[in-house]
N, C-alpha and C positions, 0 to 999 in steps of 0.2 A: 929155898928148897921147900916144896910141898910136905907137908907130918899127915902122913898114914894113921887111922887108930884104929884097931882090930877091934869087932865087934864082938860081943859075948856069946858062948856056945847056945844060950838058951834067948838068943834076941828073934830070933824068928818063931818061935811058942810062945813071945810076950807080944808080936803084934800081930793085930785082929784089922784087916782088910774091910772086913763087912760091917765095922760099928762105924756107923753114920757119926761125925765130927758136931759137938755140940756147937747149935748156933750157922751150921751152915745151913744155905738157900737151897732146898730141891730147884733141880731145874724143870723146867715146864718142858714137854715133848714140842710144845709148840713155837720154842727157841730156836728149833732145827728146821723149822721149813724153809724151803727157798722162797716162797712166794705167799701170798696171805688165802687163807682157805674161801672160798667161793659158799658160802651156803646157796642152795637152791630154791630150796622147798618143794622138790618133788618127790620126796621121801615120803610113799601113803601110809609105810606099817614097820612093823616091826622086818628086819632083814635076817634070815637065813643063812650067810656070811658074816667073818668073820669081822670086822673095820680095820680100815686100811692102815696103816703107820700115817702117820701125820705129814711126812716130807713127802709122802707116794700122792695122799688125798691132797697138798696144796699144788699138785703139777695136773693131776686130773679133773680139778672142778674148773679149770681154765681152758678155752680153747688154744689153740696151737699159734692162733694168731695173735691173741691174749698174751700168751709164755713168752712171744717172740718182742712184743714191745716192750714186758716187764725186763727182759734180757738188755735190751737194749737201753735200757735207763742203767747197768750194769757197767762200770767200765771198762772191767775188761770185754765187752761186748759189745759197747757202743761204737755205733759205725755214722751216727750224724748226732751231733752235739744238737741241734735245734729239736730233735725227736727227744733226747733225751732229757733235755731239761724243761719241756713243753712251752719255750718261750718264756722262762722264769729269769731269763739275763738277756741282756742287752746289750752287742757288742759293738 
């Protein structure tokens, strides 16, 4: 049988959601991209806009055909195993 234990009237005034936990890892924004960011270097100055979230800028510094083979190294995406592992096995 499962033991219930009632919490204390004042346990939601004692915890603090926004104090960062000692010793924990920030994570990097760039943990979240799907694909690895493209630098260009056709960036001449300073931009006027705002920069893009990091998972938006690693789908757009790739072309369409680019996105479509990194997808396809993806398993759930993968539609021919010899694309996908670029001839790394041997069957």
């Amino acid at each position: 049988m499962a033991h219930i234990e009632e919490l204390p009237d004042d346990f939601d005034e004692s915890l603090d959601l926004n104090k960062s936990q000692a010793g924990a890892t920030p994570i990097s924004p760039q943990a979240f991209t799907p694909f690895p960011i493209k630098e260009d270097g056709s960036k001449k100055g300073p931009s006027t806009t705002p920069a893009m979230p990091p998972a938006m800028a690693s789908v757009k510094s790739h072309t369409a055909d680019e996105i479509l083979e990194m997808m396809n190294r993806t398993p759930l995406f993968m539609t021919d195993l010899e694309k996908a592992t670029d001839g790394m096995f041997c069957f």
